[in-house]
N, C-alpha and C positions, 0 to 999 in steps of 0.2 A: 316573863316567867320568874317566879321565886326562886328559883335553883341558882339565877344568875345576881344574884340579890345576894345569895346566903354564900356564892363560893369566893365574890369578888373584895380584894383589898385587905384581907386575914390573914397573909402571910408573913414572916418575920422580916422588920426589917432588912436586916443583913440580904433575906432572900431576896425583900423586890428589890434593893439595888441591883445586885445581879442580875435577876427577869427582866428586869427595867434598863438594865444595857442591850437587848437588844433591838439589831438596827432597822429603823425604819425598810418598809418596802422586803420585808424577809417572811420566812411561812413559817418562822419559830422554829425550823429545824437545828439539826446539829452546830449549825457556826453561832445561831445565834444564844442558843440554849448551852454552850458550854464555851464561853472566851475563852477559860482557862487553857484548855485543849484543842484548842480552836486549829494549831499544826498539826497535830498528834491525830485528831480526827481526819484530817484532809489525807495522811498516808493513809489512813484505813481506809479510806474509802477508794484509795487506789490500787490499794492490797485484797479488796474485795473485785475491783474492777479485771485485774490480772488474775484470780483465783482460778476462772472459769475457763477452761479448754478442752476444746472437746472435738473427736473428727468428724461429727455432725454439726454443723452449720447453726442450728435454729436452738442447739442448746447456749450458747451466750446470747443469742440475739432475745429469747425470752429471760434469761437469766437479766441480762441489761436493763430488760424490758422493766424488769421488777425494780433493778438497785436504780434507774433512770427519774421512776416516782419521786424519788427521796423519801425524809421521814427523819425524824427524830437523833437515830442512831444511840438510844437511852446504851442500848444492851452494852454495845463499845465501848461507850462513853464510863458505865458503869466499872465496866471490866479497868478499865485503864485509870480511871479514879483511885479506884480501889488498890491498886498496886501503888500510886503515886504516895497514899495516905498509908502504906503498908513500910514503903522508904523505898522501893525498887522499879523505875519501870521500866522494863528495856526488851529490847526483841519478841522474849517469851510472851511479854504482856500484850504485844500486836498479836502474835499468835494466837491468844484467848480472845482478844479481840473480835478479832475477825472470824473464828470454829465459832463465837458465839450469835454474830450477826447472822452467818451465814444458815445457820440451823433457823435462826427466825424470820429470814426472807423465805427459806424454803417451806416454812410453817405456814405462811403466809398465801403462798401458791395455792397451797393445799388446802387450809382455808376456803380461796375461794372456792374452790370445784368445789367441795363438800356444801356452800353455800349457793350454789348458782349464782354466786358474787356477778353484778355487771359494770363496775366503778370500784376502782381503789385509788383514792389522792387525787380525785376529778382524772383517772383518764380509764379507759378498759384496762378490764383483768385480763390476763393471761390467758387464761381458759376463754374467753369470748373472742380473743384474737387466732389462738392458734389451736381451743378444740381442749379438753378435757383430759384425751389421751397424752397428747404432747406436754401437756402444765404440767399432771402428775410425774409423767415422767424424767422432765426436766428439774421438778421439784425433789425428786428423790434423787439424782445426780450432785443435783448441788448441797444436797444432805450429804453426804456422800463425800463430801471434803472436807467438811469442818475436821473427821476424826485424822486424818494422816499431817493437816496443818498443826492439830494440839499436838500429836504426839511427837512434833520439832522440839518442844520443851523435855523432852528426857522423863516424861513424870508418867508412868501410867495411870497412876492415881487419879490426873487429870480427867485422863480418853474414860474411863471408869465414870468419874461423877457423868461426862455428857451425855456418856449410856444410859444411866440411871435418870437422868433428866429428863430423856427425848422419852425414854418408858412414861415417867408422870406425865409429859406434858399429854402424849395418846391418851394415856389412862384417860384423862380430864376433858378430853378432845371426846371422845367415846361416850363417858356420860355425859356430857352435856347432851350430845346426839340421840341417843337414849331417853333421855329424859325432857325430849323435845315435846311439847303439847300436854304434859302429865301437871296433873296438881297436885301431884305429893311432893312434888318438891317443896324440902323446908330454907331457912335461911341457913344452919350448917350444912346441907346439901349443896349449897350454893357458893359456898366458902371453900368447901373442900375442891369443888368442880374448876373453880377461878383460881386456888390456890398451884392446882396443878397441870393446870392448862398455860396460864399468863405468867402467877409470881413463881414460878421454879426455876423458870430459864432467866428472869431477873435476879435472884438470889445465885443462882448459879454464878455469872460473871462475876458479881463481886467476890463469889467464894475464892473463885479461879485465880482472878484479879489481884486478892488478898494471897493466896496461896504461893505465885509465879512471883508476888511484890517482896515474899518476905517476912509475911504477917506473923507469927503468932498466932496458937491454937485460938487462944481466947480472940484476939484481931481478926481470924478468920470467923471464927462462930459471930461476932458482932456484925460484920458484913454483910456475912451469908441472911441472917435477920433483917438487917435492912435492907436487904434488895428484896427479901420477901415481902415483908411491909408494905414497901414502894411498890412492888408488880400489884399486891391487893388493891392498893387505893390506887393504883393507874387501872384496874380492869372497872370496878367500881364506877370511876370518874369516866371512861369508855363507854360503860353501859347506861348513865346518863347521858352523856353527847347523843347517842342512839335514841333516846326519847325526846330531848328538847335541843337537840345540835341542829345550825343551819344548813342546807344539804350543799349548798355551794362552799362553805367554808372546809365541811369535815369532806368534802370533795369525795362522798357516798353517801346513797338513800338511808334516811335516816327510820326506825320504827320495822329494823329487819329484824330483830332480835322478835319484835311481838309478832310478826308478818313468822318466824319460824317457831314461834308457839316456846321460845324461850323466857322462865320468869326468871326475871333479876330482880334485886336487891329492893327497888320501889315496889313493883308487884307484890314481894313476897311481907313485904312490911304490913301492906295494906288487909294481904289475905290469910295474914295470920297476928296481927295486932293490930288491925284496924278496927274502927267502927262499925259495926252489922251495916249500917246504909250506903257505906262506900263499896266493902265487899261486897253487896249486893248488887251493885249499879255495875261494878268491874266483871265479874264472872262472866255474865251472858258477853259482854267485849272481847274477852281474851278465848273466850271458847270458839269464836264464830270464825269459820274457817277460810275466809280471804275478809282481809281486812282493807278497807279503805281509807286514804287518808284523813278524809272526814273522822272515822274510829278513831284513828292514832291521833287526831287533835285532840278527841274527848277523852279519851286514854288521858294521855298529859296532863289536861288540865285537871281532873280525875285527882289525880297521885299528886299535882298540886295543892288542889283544895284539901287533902286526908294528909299532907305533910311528911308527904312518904317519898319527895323529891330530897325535902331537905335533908332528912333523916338520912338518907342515904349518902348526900354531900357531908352530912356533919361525919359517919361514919369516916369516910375516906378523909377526912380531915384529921380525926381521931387517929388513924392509922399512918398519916405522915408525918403530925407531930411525934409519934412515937419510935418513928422509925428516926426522925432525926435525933431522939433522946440517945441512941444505942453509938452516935458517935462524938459523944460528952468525953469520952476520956481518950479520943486519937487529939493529935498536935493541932492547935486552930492553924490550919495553913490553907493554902489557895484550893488543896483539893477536898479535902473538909466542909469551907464553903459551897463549894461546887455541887457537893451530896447534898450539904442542907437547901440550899434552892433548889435541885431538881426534886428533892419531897416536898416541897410545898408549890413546886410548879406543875406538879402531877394534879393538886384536886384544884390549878386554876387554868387549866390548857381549854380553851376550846376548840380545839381540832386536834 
């Protein structure tokens, strides 16, 4: 595929050194995607593992179930960056740490139900192992902590922003749902929808992160920006994996987004500044109501031939380079780096 053409080997120096330390035999998750932090990550993940207690039994053991997958841990990572590159990271900044992961495992859950998800990180969801009823409600329990761990930090301001976050992130969650199988969706429909479903709760941590670190208004707003940025070109670069990602790698069926009548960013290029013969050929595809993988190949190849793969790489491209513009004037130090590699490892992850 062209997609993998256009996104490979474009990154900044400085960043593939960084990407390019990690170690063999790893799934690009958190140790290997952030050295820097590489201790500071390992509490959090132990401070996520203790979070959960509950006098029902099967709420850790799905909670588990979830932090067990692994994953990236962008969100932590962000949050505790951002404090470091602010001058301060100490207790408070686990504390956002972990209100912020834990709001996005529990997204996650919920996620799947709302998706009939049956694979997340190559293993069963949640809802397939213990039932729709149990995930949601487990998922909302574990929502359900993030706000009394922030408000360890003394700041209501904080518990405030994750209020107003978890609102956008539904909002975004809602129209998407909404606007499942419709063709009016335009490309600012689709910005707005990813900006407040995905980049909110990214921008979020580093706000926090900057906030708990010690930032500056202005340090804060620069952050807050680039975690926005970054969450754009990471849903972006997500919603291509879903079209040309390998289903063993991204360890879930790949072509669920067309399979739920959702258009992203290729689609919408094609069906509203592409070539009448492309649109043409697409329409009767995306309309037809159980899709076969045979479809989802010619799909692909499709939005390859009309350049509406790359278009959407070069976008997300566009949007990490700028997000790393925004921290030009913090200190060049260990965590600074750390920002600008994970924005340019966002539009080359495949998985």
């Amino acid at each position: 595929m062209a997609i993998v053409d256009v996104r490979a080997g474009n990154s900044p120096p400085r960043a593939q050194a960084v990407i390019g330390a990690r170690p063999q035999g790893t799934n690009g998750d958190a140790e290997a995607l952030f050295p820097q932090i590489h201790a500071d990550l390992r509490q959090v993940e132990t401070r996520l593992r203790q979070a959960v207690h509950a006098n029902v039994p099967v709420v850790p053991e799905v909670f588990l179930h979830t932090v067990h997958a692994g994953g990236k841990r962008v969100r932590p990572a962000l949050a505790l960056l951002a404090a470091q590159l602010c001058g301060r990271c100490d207790e408070a900044a686990f504390d956002v740490a972990v209100a912020v992961e834990l709001i996005h495992l529990a997204s996650l859950i919920h996620d799947d139900v709302v998706d009939d998800s049956v694979r997340r990180r190559a293993r069963l969801t949640a809802n397939r192992v213990w039932g729709n009823k149990t995930a949601v409600l487990v998922a909302d329990f574990v929502h359900s902590l993030a706000y009394p761990i922030l408000s360890r930090c003394g700041d209501v301001a904080l518990v405030r922003r994750l209020s107003e976050t978890v609102v956008q992130m539904v909002e975004g969650e809602l129209a998407q749902m909404f606007n499942e199988g419709s063709l009016e969706v335009t490309e600012p429909h689709y910005f707005q929808m990813i900006g407040d479903k995905t980049a909110s709760l990214m921008a979020l941590a580093c706000e926090l992160g900057a906030m708990v670190g010690g930032g500056s208004s202005a340090q804060i707003a620069a952050l807050r920006d680039y975690g926005f940025k970054v969450g754009l070109a990471f849903q972006i670069a997500d919603d291509l994996l879903d079209l040309t990602g390998d289903e063993e790698r991204i360890g879930k069926p790949v072509g669920n987004d067309l399979r739920c009548g959702r258009l992203t960013l290729p689609l919408l290029h094609v069906l509203h500044n592409g070539n009448a013969a492309a649109k043409e050929e697409l329409l009767p595809l995306i309309c037809r109501g159980d899709l076969e993988v045979a479809d989802i190949q010619r799909i692909r190849a499709l939005l390859d031939r009309a350049g509406a793969l790359q278009h959407a790489a070069e976008y997300a491209r566009g949007l990490s380079s700028a997000a790393a513009e925004l921290l030009a004037d913090f200190p060049d130090n260990e965590a600074r780096q750390a920002l600008e590699a994970l924005a340019a490892y966002i539009v080359l992850r495949t998985t």
